[in-house]
PAVO-850161 format. One record per residue (C-alpha): z, x, y; residue in one letter; residue number from 0. Coordinates in Angstrom, 2 decimals, always signed. Example, Ala and Ser with C-alpha at 12.3 -4.5 7.8 and 13.67 -1.06 7.14 Angstrom:
ATOM        w        u        v  resn  resi
ATOM    +7.80   +12.30    -4.50     a     0
ATOM    +7.14   +13.67    -1.06     s     1
% end
This chain:
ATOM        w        u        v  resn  resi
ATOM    +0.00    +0.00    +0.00     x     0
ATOM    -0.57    +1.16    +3.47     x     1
ATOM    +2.13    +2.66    +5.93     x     2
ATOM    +0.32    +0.09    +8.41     x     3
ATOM    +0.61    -2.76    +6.22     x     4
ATOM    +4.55    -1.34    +5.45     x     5
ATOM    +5.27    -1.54    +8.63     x     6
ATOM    +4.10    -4.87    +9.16     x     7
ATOM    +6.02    -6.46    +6.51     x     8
ATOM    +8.86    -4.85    +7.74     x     9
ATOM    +8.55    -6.89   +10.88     x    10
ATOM    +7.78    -9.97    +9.27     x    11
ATOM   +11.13    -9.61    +6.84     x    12
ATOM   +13.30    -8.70   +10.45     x    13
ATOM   +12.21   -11.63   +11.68     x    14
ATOM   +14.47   -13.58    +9.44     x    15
ATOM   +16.36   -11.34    +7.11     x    16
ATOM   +18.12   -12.46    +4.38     x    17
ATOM   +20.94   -11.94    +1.97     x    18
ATOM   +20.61    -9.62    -0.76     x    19
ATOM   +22.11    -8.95    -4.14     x    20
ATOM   +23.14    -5.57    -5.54     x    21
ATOM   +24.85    -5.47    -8.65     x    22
ATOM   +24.73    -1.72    -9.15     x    23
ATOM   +27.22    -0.46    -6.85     x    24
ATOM   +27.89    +2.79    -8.46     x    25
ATOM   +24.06    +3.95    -8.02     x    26
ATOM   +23.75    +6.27    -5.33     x    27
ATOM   +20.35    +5.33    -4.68     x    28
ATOM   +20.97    +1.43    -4.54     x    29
ATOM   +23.77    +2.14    -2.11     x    30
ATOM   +21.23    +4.20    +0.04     x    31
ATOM   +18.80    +1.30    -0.46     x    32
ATOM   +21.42    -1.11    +1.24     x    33
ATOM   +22.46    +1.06    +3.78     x    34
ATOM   +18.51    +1.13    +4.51     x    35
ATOM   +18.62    -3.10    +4.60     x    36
ATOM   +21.13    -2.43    +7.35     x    37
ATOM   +19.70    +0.25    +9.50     x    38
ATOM   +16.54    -1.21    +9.42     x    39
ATOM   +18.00    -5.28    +9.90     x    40
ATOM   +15.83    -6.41    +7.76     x    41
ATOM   +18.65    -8.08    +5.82     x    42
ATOM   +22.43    -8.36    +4.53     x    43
ATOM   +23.34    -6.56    +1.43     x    44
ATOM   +25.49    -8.20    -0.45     x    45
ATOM   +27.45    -6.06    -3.49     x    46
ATOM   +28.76    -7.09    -6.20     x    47
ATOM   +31.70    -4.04    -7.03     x    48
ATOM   +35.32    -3.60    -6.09     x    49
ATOM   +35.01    -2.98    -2.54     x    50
ATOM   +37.34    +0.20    -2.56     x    51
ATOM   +35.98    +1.83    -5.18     x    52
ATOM   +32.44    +1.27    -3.81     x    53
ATOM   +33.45    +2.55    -0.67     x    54
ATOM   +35.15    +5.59    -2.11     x    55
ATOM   +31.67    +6.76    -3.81     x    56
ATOM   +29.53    +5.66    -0.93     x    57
ATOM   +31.94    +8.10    +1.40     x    58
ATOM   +31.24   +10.55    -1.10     x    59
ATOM   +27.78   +10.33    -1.37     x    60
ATOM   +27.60   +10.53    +2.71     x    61
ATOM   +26.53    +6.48    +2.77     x    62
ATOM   +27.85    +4.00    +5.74     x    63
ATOM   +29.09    +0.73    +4.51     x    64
ATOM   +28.88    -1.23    +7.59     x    65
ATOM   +27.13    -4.69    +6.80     x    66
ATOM   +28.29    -4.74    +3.60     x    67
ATOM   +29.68    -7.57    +1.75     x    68
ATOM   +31.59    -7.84    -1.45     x    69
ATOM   +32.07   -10.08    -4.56     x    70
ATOM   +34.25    -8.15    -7.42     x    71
ATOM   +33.31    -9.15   -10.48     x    72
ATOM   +36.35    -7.12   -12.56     x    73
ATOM   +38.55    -9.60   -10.68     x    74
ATOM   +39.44   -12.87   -12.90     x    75
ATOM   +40.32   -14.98    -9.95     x    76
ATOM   +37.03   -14.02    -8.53     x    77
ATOM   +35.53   -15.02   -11.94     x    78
ATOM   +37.77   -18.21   -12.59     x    79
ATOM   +36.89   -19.69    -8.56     x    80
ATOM   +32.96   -18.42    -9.73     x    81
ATOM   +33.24   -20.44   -13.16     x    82
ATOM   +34.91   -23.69   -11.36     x    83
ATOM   +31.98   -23.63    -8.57     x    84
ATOM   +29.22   -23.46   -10.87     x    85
ATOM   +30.33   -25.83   -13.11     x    86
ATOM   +31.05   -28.29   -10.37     x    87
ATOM   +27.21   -27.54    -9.57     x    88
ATOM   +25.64   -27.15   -12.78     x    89
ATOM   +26.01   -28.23   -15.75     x    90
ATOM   +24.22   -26.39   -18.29     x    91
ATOM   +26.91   -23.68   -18.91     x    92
ATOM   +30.63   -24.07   -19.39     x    93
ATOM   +33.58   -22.64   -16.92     x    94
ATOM   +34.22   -20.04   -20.03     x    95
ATOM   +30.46   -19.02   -20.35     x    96
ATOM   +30.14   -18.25   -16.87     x    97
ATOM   +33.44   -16.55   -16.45     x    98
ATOM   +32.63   -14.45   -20.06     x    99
ATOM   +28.95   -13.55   -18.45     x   100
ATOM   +30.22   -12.71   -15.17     x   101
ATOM   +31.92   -10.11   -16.57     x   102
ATOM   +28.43    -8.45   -16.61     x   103
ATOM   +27.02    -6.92   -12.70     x   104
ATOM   +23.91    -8.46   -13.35     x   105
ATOM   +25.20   -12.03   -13.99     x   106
ATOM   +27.10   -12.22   -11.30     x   107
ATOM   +24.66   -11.48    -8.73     x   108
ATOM   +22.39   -14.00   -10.56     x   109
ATOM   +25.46   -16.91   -10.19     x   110
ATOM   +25.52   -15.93    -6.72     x   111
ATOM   +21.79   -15.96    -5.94     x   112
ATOM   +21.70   -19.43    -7.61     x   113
ATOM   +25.14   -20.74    -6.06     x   114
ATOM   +22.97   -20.18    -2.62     x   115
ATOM   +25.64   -17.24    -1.64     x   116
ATOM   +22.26   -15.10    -1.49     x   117
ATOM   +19.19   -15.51    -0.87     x   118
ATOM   +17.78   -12.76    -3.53     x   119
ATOM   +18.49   -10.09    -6.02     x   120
ATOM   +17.50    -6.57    -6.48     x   121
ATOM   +18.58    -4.28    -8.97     x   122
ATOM   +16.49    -2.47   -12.00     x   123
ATOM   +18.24    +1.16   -11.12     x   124
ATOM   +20.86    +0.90   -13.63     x   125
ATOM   +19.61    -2.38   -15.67     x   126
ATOM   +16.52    -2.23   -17.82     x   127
ATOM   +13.44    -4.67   -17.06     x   128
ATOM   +15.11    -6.51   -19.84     x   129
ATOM   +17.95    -6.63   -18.94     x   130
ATOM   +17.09    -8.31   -15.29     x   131
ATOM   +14.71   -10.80   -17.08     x   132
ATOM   +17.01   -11.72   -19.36     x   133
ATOM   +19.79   -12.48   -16.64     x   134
ATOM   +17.00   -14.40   -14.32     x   135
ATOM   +16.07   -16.24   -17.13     x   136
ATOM   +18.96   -17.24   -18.53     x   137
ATOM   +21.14   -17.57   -15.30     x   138
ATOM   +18.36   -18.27   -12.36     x   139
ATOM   +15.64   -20.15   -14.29     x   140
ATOM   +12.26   -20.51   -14.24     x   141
ATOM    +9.82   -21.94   -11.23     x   142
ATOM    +9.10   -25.77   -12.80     x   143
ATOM    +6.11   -25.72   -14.54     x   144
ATOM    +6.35   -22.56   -15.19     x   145
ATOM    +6.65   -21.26   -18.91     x   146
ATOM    +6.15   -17.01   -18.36     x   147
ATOM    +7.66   -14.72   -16.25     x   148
ATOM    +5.29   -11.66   -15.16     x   149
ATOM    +4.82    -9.34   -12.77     x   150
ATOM    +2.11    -8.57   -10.12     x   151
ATOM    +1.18    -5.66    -8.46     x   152
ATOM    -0.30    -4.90    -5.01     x   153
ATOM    -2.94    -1.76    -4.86     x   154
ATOM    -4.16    +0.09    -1.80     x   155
ATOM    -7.18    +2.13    -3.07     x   156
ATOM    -8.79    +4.69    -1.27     x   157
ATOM   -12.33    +4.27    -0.46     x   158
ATOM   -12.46    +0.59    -1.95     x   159
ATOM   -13.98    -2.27    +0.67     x   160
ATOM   -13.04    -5.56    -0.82     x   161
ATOM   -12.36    -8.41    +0.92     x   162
ATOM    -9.13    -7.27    +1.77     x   163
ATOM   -10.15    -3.98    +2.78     x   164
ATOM    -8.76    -1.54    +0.31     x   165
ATOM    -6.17    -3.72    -0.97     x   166
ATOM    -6.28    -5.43    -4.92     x   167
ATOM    -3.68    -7.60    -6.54     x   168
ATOM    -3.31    -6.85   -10.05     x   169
ATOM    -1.39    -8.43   -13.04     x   170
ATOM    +0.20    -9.03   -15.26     x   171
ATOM    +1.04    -4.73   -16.05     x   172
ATOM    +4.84    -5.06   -17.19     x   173
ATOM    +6.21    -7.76   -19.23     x   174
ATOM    +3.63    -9.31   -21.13     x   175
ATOM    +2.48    -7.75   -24.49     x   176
ATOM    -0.08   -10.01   -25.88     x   177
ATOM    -0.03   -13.68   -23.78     x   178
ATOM    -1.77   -16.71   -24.71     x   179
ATOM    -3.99   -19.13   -22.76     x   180
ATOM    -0.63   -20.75   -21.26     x   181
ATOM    +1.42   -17.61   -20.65     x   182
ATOM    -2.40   -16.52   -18.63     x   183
ATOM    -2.32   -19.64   -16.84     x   184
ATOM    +1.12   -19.21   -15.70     x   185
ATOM    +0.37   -14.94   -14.96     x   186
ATOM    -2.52   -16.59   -12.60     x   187
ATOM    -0.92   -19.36   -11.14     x   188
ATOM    +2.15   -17.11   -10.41     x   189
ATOM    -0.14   -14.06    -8.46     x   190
ATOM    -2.21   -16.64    -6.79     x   191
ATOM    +1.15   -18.03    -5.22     x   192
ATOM    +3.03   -14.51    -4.72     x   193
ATOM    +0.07   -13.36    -2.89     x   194
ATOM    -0.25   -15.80    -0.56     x   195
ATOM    +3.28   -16.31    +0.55     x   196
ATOM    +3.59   -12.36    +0.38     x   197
ATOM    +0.15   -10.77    +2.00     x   198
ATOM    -1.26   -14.22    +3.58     x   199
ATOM    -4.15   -13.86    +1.40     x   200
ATOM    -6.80   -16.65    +0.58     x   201
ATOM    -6.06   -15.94    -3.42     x   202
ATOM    -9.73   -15.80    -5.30     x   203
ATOM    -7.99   -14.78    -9.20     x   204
ATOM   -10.55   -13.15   -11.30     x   205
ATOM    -9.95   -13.28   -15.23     x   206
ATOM   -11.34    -9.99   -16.71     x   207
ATOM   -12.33    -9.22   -19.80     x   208
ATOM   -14.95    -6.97   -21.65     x   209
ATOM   -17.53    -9.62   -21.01     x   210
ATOM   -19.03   -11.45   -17.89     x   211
ATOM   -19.76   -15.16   -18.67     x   212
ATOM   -20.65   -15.53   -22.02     x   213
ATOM   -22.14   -12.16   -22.13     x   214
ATOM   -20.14   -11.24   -25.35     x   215
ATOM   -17.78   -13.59   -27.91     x   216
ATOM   -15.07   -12.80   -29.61     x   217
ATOM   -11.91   -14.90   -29.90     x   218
ATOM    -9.53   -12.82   -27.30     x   219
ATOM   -12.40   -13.99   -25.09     x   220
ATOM   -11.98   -17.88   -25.84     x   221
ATOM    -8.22   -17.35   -24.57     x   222
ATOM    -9.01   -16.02   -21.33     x   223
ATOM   -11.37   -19.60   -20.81     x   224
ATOM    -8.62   -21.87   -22.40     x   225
ATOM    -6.67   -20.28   -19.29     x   226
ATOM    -9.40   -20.70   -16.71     x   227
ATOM    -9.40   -24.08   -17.65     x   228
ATOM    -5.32   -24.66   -17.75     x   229
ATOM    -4.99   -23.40   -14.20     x   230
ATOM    -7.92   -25.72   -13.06     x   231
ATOM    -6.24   -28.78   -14.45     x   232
ATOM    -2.60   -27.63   -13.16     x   233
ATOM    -3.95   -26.36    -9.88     x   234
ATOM    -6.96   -27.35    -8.51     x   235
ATOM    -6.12   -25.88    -5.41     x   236
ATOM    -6.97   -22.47    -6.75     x   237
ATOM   -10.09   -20.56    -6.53     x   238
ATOM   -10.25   -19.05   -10.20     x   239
ATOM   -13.16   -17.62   -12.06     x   240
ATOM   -14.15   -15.57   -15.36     x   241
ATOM   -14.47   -14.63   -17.36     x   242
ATOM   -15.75   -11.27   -15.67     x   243
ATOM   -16.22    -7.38   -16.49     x   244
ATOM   -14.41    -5.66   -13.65     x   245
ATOM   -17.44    -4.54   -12.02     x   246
ATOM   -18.56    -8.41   -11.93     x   247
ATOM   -15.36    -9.51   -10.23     x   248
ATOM   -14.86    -6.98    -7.70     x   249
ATOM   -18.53    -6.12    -6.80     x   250
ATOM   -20.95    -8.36    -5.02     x   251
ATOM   -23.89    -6.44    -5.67     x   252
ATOM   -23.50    -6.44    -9.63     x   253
ATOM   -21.72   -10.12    -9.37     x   254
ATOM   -25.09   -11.13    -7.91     x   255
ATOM   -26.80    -9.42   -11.08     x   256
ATOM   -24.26   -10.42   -14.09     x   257
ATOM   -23.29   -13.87   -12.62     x   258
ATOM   -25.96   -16.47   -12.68     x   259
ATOM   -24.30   -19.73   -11.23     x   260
ATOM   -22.00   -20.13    -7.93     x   261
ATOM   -18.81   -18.63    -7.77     x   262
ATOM   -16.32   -18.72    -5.03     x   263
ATOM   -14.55   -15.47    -6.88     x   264
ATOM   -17.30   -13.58    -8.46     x   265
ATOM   -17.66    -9.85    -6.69     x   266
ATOM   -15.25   -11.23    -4.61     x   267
ATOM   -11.95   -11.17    -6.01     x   268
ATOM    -9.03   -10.08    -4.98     x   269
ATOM    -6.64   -11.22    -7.38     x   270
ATOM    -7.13    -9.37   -10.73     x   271
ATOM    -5.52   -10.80   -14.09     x   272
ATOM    -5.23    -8.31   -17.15     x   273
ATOM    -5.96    -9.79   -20.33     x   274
ATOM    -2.83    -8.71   -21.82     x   275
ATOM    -0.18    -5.43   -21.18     x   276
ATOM    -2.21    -2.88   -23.18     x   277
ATOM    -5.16    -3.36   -20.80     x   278
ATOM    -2.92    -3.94   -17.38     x   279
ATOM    -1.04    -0.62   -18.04     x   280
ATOM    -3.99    +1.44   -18.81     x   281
ATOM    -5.94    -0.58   -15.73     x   282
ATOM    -3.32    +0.59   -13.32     x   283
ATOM    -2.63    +4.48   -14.20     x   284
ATOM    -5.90    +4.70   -14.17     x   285
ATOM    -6.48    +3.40   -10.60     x   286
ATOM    -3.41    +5.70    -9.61     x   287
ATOM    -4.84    +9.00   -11.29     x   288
ATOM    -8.07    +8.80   -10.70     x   289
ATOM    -8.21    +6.35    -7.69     x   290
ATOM    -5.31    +8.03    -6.25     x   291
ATOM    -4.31    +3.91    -5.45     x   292
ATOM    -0.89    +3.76    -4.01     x   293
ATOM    +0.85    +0.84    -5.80     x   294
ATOM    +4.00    -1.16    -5.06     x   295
ATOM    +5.64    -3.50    -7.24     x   296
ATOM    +6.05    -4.51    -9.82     x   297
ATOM    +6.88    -7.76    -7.79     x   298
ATOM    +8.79   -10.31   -10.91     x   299
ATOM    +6.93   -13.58   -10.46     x   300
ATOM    +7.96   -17.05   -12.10     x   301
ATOM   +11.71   -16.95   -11.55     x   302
ATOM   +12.91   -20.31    -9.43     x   303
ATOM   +14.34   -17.80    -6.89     x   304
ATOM   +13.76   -14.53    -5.97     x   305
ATOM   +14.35   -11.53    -7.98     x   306
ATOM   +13.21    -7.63    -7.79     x   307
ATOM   +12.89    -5.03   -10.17     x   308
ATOM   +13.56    -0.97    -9.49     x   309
ATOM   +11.66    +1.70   -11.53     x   310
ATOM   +14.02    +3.69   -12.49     x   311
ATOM   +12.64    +6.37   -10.99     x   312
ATOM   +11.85    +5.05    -8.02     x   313
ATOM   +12.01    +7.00    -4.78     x   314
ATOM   +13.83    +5.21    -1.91     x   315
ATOM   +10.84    +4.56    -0.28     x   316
ATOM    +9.28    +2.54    -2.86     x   317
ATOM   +12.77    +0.95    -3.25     x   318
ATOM   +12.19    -0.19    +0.38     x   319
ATOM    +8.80    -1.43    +0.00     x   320
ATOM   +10.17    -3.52    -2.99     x   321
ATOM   +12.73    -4.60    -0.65     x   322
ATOM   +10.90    -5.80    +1.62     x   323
ATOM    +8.22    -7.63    +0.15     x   324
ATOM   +11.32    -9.27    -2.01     x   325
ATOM   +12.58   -10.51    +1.31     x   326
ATOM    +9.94   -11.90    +2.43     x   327
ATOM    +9.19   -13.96    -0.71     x   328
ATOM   +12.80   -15.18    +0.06     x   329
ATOM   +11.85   -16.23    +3.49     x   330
ATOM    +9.15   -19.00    +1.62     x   331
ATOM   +13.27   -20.78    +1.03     x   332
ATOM   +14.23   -22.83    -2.11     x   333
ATOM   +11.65   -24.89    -3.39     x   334
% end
């Protein structure tokens, strides 16, 4: 992603920041991340730790504090008051399963986000992919009408002119293996949303595959139509097409050659759905090695609230970028 485009997200999420959950107070890096939130007021982090102890380590690791709230989860009156709420909310847990989950970082911040104390969660330093879908799912929910969380990626690629200049959406490149005509529909339906709320795109979703309309058949090939067909029906609203060679979807010039019929998306795409995880996660090193494509993300996409995911390695930088966009998608409010 461009610096440019950074920095104009970063206006757009200080505009109206919003509350964010960390449940990995004793990462360094998440700490710096929050302190970042502050400096930057583009938001309110909001920690889930002991409040002493995280501000012991965060003195030690030279981090400021200020603008920092906190929600201990090792506390059992904390957890007991956090049971009683939900349960006056919710229903589809008991006070002790809540209480016995909160015992868990993760959980907690989930409870929070969806007891409306926050407005988001980030975390993935610490916590696996997994482990963060897991505690979404289970805790947060998915979006209705939703069946598949996935995850979508935003490119900027040197040297490509598409209609969004050198930037590509891409998904799904991190959670799903092998996803069927439904969990496709959902992957498309979920990047066509996330990039309009995030970049103000016009979403045009291409469906790739190793063939352009009909130009080969094999039976991988009837799922990616089944899909086509499933978003149509579920959202007519969105300009969808395939399915199309990679070449065909991105390039007018061989769209004009491969595609015989009208196509609002053809060579024109700017929305790009993997066919499953094998060909996402090749798809994107490749644009980063060879491409030398900066990419940010992964954004999680089909959760009924907002939720990010760290790389591990992540540099604080990319944490930021993360951060942002994640705020922003917050700003869209509970639907």
């Amino acid at each position: 992603m461009a610096e440019s485009l950074i920095d104009k997200l970063e206006v757009e999420a200080r505009q109206n920041p919003k509350r964010i959950v960390f449940p990995e107070s004793n990462n360094e890096m998440i700490l710096k991340a929050a302190q970042g939130v502050v400096n930057r007021k583009i938001g309110y982090p909001v920690i889930v730790g002991n409040q002493e102890t995280v501000e012991a380590f965060a003195k030690e690791v030279g981090v400021s504090t200020e603008g920092f709230t906190y929600y201990d989860y090792m506390d059992e009156t904390f957890r007991e008051e956090l049971a009683a709420e939900y349960r006056s909310k919710f229903e589809d847990m008991s006070e002790k399963a809540v209480k016995r989950k909160a015992k868990e970082a993760v959980n907690t911040a989930m409870f929070l986000l969806k007891l409306q104390k926050a407005d988001c969660v980030a975390a993935g330093r610490e916590y696996t992919t997994a482990d963060v879908i897991i505690a979404a799912q289970t805790i947060v929910g998915l979006q209705e009408g939703c069946c598949s969380v996935s995850s979508l990626g935003i490119l900027n690629v040197p040297g490509f002119e598409g209609p969004e200049g050198s930037m590509l959406a891409i998904a799904d490149c991190a959670v799903n293996a092998a996803p069927d005509s439904n969990d496709l529909a959902d992957i498309a339906i979920s990047s066509a949303d996330t990039v309009h709320s995030l970049m103000k795109w016009e979403p045009r979703v291409g469906m790739l595959a190793f063939s352009t309309c009909g130009s080969s058949e094999h039976e991988s090939i009837d799922v990616i139509r089944e899909a086509i067909e499933i978003v149509k029906t579920r959202r007519p609203d969105i300009k969808i097409d395939g399915e199309f060679q990679l070449d065909a979807a991105i390039n007018p010039n061989v769209a004009l050659k491969k595609v015989k019929r009208e196509s609002e998306v053809a060579g024109k795409a700017n929305v790009l759905i993997f066919p499953n995880l094998h060909a996402g996660n090749i798809g994107v090193k490749l644009i980063q090695t060879f491409g030398k494509a900066d990419a940010y993300g992964p954004v999680l996409q089909g959760f009924a609230l907002p939720v990010c995911d760290f790389s591990r390695s992540a540099p604080l930088s990319e944490m930021m970028g993360n951060i942002i966009m994640l705020i922003i998608r917050a700003q869209e409010g509970r639907k």
